[in-house]
Backbone as numpy.savetxt, mean C-alpha at the origin, in Angstrom:
# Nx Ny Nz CAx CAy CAz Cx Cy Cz
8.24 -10.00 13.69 7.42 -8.80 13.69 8.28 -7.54 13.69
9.67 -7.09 14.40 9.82 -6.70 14.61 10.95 -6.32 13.09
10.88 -7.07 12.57 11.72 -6.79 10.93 11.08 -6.20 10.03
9.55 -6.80 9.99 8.82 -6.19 9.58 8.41 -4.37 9.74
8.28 -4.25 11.26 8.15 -3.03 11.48 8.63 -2.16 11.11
10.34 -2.34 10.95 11.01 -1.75 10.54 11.34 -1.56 9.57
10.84 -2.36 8.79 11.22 -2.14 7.20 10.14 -1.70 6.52
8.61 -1.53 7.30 7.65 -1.03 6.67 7.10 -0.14 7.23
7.10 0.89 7.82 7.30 1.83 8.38 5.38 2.40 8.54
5.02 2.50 8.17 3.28 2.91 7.66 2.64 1.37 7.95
1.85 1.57 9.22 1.02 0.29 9.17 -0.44 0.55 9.25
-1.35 -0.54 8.59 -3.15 -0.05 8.31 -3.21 -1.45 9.17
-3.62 -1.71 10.56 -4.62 -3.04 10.86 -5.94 -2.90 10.07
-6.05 -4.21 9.90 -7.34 -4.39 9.22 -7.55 -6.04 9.89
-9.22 -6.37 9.87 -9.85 -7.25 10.99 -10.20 -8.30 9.68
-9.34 -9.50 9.87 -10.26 -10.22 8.72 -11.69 -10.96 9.29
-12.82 -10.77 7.84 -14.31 -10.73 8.38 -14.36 -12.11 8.15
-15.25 -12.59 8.22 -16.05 -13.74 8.16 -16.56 -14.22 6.86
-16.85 -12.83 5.97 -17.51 -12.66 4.74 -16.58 -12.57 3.56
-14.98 -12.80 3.95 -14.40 -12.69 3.22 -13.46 -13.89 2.83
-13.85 -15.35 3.48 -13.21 -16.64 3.70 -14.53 -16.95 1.69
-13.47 -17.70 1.17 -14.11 -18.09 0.28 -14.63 -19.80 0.32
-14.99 -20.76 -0.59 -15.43 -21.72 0.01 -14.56 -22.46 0.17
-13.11 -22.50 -0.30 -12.16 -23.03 0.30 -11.85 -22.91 1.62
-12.02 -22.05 2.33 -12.23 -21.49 3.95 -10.51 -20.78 4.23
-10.61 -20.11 3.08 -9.48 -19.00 3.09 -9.88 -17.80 2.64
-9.12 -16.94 3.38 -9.63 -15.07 2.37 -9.49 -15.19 1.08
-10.24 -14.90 0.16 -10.76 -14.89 -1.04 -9.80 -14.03 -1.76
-9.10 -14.47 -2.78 -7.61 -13.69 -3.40 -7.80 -12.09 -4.00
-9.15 -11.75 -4.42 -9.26 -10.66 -4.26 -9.68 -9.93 -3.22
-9.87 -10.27 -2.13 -10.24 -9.33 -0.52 -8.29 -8.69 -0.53
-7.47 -9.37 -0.78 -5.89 -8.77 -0.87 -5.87 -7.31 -1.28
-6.17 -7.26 -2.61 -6.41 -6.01 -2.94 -6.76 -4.72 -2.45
-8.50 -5.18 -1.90 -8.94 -4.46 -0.57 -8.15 -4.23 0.58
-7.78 -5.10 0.81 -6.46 -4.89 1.71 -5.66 -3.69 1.19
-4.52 -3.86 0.09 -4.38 -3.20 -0.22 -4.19 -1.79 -0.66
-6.15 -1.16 -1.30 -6.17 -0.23 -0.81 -6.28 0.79 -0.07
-6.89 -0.15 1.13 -7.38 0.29 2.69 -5.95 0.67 2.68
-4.88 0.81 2.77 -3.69 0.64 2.85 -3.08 1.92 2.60
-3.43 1.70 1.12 -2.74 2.67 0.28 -3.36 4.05 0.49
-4.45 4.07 0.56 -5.60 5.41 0.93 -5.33 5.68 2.79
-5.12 5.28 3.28 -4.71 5.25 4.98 -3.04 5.83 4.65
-2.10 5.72 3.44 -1.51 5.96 3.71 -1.07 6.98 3.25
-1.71 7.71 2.25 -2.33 8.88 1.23 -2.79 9.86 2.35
-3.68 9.59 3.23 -4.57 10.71 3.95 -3.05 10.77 4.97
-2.32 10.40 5.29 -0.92 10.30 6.42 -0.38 11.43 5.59
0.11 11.38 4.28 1.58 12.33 4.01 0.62 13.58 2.99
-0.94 13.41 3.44 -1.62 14.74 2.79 -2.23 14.57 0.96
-2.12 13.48 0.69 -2.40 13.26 -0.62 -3.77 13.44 -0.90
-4.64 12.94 0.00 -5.79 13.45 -0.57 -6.21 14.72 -0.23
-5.60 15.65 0.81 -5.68 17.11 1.02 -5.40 17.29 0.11
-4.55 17.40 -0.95 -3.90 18.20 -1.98 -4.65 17.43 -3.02
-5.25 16.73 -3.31 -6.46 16.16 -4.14 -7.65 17.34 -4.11
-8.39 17.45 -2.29 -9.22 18.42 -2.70 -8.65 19.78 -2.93
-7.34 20.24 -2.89 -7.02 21.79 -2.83 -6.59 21.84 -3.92
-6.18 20.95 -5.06 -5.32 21.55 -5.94 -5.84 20.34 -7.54
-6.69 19.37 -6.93 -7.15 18.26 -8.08 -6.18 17.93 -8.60
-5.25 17.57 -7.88 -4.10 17.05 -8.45 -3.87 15.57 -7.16
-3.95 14.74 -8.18 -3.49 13.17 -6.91 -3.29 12.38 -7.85
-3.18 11.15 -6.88 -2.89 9.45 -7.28 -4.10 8.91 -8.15
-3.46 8.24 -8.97 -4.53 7.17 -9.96 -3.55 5.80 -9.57
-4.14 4.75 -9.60 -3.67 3.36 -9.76 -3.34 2.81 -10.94
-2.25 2.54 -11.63 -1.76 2.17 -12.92 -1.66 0.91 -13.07
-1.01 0.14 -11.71 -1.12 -1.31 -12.32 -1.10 -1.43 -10.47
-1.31 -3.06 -10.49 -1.23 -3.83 -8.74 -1.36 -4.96 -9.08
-0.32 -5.54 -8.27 -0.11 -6.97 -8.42 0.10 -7.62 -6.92
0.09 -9.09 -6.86 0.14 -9.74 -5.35 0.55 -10.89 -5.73
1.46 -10.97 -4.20 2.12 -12.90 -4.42 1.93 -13.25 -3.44
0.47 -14.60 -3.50 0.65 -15.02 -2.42 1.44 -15.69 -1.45
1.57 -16.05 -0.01 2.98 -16.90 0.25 1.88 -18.10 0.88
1.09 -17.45 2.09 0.02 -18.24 2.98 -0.96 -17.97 2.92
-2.09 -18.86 3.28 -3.22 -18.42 3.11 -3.94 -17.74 4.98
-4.73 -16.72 4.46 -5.50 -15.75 5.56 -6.26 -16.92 5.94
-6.89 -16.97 6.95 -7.71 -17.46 7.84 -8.40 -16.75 8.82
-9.96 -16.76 9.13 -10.80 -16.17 9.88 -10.84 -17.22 11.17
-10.20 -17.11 12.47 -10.40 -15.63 12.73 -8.78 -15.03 12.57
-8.80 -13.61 12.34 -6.81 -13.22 12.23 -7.42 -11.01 12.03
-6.12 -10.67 12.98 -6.43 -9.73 12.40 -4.85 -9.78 11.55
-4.75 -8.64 10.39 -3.24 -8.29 10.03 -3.09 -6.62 10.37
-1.79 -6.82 9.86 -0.90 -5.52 9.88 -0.80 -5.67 8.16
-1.20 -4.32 7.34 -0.81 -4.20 6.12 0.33 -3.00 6.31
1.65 -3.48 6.01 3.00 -2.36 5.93 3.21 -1.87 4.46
3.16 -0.58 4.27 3.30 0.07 3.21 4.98 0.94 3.43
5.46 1.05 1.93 6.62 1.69 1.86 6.63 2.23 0.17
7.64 3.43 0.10 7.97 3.65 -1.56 8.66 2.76 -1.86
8.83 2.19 -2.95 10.20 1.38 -3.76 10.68 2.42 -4.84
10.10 2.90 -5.66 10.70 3.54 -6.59 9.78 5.03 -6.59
10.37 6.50 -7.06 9.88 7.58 -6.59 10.43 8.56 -8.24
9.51 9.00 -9.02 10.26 9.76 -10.20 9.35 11.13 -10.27
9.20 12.00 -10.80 8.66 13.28 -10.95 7.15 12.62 -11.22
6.44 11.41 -11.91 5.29 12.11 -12.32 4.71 10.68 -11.72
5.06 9.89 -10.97 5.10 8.39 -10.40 5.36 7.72 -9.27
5.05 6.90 -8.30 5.95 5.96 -7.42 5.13 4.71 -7.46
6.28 3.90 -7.21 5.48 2.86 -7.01 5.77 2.27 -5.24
4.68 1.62 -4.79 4.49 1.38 -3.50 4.66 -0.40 -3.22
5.01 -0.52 -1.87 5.17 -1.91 -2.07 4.47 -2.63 -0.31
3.60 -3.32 -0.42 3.42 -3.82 0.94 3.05 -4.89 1.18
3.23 -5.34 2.27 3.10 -6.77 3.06 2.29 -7.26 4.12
1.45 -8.69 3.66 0.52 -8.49 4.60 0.96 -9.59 5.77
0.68 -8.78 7.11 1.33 -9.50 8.70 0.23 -10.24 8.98
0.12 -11.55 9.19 -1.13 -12.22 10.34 -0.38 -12.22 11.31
-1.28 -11.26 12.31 -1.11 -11.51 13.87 -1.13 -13.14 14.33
-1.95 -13.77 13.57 -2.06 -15.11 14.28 -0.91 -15.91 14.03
-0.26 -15.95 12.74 0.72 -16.48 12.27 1.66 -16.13 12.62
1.76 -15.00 12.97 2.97 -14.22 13.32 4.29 -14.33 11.87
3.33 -14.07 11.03 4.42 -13.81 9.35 3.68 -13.21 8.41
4.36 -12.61 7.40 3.87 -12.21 6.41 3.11 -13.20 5.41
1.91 -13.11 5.09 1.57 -14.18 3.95 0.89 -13.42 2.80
1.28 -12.61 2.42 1.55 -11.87 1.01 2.07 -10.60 1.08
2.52 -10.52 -0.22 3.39 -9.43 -0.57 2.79 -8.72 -1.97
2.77 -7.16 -2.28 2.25 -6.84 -2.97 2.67 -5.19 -3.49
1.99 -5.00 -4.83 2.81 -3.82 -4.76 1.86 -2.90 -5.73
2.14 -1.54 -6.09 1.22 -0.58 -6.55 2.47 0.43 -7.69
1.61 0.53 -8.77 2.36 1.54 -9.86 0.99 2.99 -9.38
1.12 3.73 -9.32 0.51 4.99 -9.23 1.09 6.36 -9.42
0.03 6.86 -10.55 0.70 8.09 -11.33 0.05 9.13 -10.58
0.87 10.19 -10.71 -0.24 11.79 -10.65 -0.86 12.01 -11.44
-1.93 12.42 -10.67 -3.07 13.24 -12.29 -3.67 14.47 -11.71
-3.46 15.17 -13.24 -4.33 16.35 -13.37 -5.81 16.23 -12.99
-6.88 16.49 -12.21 -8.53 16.14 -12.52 -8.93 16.95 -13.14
-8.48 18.11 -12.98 -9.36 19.59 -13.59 -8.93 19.37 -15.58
-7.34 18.62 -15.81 -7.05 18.82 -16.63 -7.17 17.50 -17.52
-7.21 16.25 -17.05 -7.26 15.14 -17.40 -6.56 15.06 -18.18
-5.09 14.72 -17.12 -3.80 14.15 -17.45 -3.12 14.20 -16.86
-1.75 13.25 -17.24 -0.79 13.00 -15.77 -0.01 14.09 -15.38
0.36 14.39 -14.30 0.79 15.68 -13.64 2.01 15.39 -13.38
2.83 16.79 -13.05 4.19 16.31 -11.90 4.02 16.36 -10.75
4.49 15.64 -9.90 4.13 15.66 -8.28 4.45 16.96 -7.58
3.64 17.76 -7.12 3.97 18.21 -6.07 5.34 18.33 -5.04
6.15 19.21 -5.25 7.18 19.28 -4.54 6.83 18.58 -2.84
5.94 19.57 -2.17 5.81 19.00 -1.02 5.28 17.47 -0.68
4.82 17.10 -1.91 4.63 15.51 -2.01 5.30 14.64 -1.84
6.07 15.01 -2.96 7.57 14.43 -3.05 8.50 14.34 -1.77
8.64 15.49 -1.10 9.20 15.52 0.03 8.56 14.05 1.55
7.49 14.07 0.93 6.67 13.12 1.96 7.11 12.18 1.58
6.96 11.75 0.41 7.35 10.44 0.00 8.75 9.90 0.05
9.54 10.79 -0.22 10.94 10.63 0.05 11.26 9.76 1.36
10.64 10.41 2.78 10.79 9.98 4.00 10.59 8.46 4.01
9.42 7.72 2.93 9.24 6.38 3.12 10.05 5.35 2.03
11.06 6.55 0.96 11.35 5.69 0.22 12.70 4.54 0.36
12.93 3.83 0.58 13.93 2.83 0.53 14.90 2.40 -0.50
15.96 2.14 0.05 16.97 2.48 -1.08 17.22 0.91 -1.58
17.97 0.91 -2.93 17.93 -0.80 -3.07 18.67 -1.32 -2.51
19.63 -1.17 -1.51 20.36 -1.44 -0.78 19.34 -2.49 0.49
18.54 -1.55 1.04 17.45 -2.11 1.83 16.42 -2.83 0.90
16.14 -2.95 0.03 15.23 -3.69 -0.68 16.15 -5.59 -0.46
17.10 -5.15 -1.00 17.75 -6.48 -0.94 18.01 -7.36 0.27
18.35 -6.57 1.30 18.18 -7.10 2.22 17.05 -7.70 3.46
């Protein structure tokens, strides 16, 4: 747990439901996602992204998301979803996170997010926000730490 913490710095608990075990009697491979963006939006409203959504119509769109499972979720469990930057460019980052079962005490998926800026008023991709950027910076990880 405690590797985890540290290497994912932004954590969303989330309660797995009852309604989300499929009939295999595991969380259903798309509830991940949801996961996911409970995640990603918890971690958006943290460094001001959707403030600067309503002040300036300028935010995040989702470009691509992908997931690997390792274990399967089980009801009852709550997790820890850990979010971090991996990669950070003027008009882009992509995000990367991992999901903790408390019960298991391990990660049993891993997952990750391409998300662009966009214009709303203008409908099209934007450059980030300096002070954005600056937020994001704080969570981004270098490949040095990726590898390890």
């Amino acid at each position: 747990m405690e590797s985890f913490t540290q290497a994912f710095p932004i954590h969303t608990p989330i309660q797995v439901a009852w309604g989300e075990m499929d009939a295999l009697q595991h969380v259903n491979n798309a509830v991940y996602f949801r996961y996911f963006e409970t995640a990603r939006i918890d971690f958006f409203n943290q460094i001001g992204l959707m403030e600067e959504l309503k002040r300036s119509g300028i935010g995040p769109i989702l470009a691509e998301t992908r997931c690997r499972f390792k274990r399967p979720l089980l009801f009852p469990d709550s997790v820890l979803v850990g979010t971090r930057i991996t990669e950070l460019s003027d008009d882009r980052f992509t995000m990367e996170y991992q999901v903790f079962s408390q019960s298991q005490q391990t990660v049993t998926s891993v997952g990750s997010a391409d998300v662009v800026v966009y214009d709303f008023h203008h409908k099209r991709k934007a450059n980030m926000p300096v002070h954005i950027r600056r937020e994001l910076e704080q969570y981004l990880v270098s490949d040095a730490e990726l590898l390890s």
